[in-house]
N, C-alpha and C positions, 0 to 999 in steps of 0.2 A: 297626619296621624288620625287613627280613628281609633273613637271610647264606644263602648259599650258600657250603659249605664243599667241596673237591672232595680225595678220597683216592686213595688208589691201594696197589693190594696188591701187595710186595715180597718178595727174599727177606730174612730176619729179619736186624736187623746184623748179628746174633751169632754169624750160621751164617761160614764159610768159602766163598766161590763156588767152585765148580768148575767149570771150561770139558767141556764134553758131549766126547764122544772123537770124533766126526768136526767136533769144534769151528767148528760152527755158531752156538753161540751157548750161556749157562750152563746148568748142568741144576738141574732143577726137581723133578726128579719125585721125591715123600719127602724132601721139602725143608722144613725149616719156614718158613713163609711169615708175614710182619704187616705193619700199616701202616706204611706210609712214617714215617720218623721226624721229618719236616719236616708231612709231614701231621697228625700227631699233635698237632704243635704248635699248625698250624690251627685243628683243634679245640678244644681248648685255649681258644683264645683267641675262635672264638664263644661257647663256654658261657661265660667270664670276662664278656663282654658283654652277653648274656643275663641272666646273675646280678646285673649293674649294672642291670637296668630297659630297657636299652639297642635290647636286642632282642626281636624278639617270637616269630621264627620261626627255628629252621636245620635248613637241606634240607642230607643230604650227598649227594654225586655220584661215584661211580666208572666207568670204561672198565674193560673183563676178562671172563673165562670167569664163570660160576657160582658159584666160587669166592670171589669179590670179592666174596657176599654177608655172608662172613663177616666180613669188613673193615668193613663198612657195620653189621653190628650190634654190632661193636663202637665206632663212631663214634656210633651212637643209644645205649646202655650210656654214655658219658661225657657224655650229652645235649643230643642229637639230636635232633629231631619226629622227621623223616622222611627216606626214603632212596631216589636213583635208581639204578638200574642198565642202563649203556647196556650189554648183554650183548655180545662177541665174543669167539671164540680167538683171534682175527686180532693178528699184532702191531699194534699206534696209534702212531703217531709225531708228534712234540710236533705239527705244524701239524693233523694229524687231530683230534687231540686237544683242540686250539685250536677247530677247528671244530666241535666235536660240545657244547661246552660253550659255544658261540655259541648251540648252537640250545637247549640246557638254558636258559641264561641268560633267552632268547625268552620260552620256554614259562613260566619260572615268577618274571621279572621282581623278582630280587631286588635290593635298596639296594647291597650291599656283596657278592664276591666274594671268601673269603680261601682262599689256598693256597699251600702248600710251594712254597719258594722253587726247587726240585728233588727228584726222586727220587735214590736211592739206589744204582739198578741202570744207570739212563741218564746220571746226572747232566748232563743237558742245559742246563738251567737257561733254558725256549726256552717251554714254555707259557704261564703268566703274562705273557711279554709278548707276546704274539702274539695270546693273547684278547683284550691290553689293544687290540692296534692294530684285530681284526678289530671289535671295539666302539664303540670311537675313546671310552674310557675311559679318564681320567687311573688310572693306577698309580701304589704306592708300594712298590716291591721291598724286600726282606733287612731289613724291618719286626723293630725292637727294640722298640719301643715305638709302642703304637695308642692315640689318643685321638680320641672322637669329640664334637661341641659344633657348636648350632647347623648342623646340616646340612652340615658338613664334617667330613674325619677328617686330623686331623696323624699322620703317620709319620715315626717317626725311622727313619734308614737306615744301614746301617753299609756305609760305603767305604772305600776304601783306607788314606785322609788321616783317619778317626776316623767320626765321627757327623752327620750332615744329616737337617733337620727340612723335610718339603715338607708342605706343604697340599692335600690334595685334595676337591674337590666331589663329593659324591657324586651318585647311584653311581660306584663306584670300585672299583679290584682292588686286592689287598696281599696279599704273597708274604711269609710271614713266615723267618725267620731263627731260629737255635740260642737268642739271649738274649732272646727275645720274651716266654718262660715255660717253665714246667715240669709238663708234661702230668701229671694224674691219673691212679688208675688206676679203672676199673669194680669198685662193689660188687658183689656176688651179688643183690640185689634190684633194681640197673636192668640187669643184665645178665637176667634173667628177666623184667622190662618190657620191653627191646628187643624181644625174641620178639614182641611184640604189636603192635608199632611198623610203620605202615606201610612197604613197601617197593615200588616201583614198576619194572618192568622193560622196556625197549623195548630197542631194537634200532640200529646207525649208519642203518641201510636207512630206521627210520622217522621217523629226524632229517634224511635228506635229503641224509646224509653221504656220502662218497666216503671211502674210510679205505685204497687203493691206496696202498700204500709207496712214497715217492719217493725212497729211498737202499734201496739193497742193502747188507747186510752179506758180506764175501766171507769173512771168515775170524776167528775168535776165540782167542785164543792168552791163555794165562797169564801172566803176567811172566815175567820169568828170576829165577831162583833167585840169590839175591846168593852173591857168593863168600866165603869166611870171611877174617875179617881177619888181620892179620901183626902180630907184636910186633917192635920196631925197640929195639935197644941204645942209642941217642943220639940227639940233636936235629941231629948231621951226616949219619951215617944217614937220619933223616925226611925230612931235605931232597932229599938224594942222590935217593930212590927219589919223593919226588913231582916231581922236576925228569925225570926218565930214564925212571921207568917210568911213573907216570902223567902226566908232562906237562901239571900244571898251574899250575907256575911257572918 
């Protein structure tokens, strides 16, 4: 069986975003940048599958500058076969995105689909299903647990109301979720295998892609700053001033 695993390079959780000064949108530049943290988990979880017998092959897939190639070897380092790179500076937006990994899917015909249930930076949470429809592939979203048997894969799902287990026939898409697993990290010797590890690069233009943004962003702004809190002398007090000043009882 062969997965397709699809990444994407982020800013790093750990950094602080900062809105750019004519706040257009966050700045980047001297930024530490890494994998999607939902992607990670992705990964994760083809190699889990791979390591079961399960699987034979996993391709990773990134959209992004040049940059993104370093993303991809580190998804080959937690292993990986091999790695594409649909190259743009352009910003992708999740239906682009959808479509550029329709025509991935195309070219390299794999069983199973698995990716971050969302990034980090967009939190969209709009590709996985959007490739599921452009496919017309059963999905199995916010994936805690993946079993595969008899040419089907059970996905438990976490909703609202707790846990749902769906059945899907594959091939299939699965977006996996925070309790799926706990990603690895690369030793120094398959991070020095990756180096060696095929990586293949094209282009949206040579998938036949349209990647023209269909929302404009007008403006990006920071939060506001919370205000510091008040100590109150009494529980008639507290009431007083949530009844009068904040008005919410």
């Amino acid at each position: 069986m062969k997965l397709l695993v699809t990444v994407k390079r982020v800013v790093d959780f750990n950094v602080k975003v900062r809105v750019k000064d004519d706040h257009s949108g966050i700045e980047t530049a001297n930024v530490k940048m890494s994998m999607n943290p939902f992607c990670e988990i992705a990964v994760e979880e083809a190699v889990r599958l791979k390591e079961k017998g399960l699987a034979s092959e996993i391709v990773v897939a990134s959209i992004g500058p040049a940059q993104c190639q370093e993303t991809l070897r580190t998804a080959l380092a937690l292993g990986a076969d091999r790695a594409i790179l649909v190259k743009t500076d352009e910003e992708v937006q999740p239906l682009a995105v959808a479509k550029i990994f329709k025509e991935v899917v195309a070219k390299e015909s794999p069983d199973m689909v698995i990716m971050g249930k969302q990034s980090i930076d967009g939190d969209n949470n709009q590709s996985g299903q959007m490739l599921g429809a452009l496919l017309d592939w059963p999905q199995g979203t916010f994936a805690s647990e993946v079993n595969i048997a008899d040419g089907k894969v059970a996905v438990t799902r976490e909703v609202d109301g707790g846990l749902e287990t769906v059945s899907l026939d594959l091939p299939a898409i699965v977006t996996t979720d925070l309790r799926l697993n706990e990603p690895r990290f690369a030793s120094l010797p398959n991070i020095m295998k990756a180096k060696r590890k095929p990586l293949e690069e094209m282009s949206p233009a040579d998938l036949g892609v349209d990647i023209a943004p269909r929302i404009t962003t007008l403006k990006v702004e920071p939060p506001a700053a919370r205000e510091a809190g008040i100590k109150v002398e009494s529980v008639e007090e507290l009431v007083e001033k949530l009844r009068n000043e904040a008005k919410v009882i």
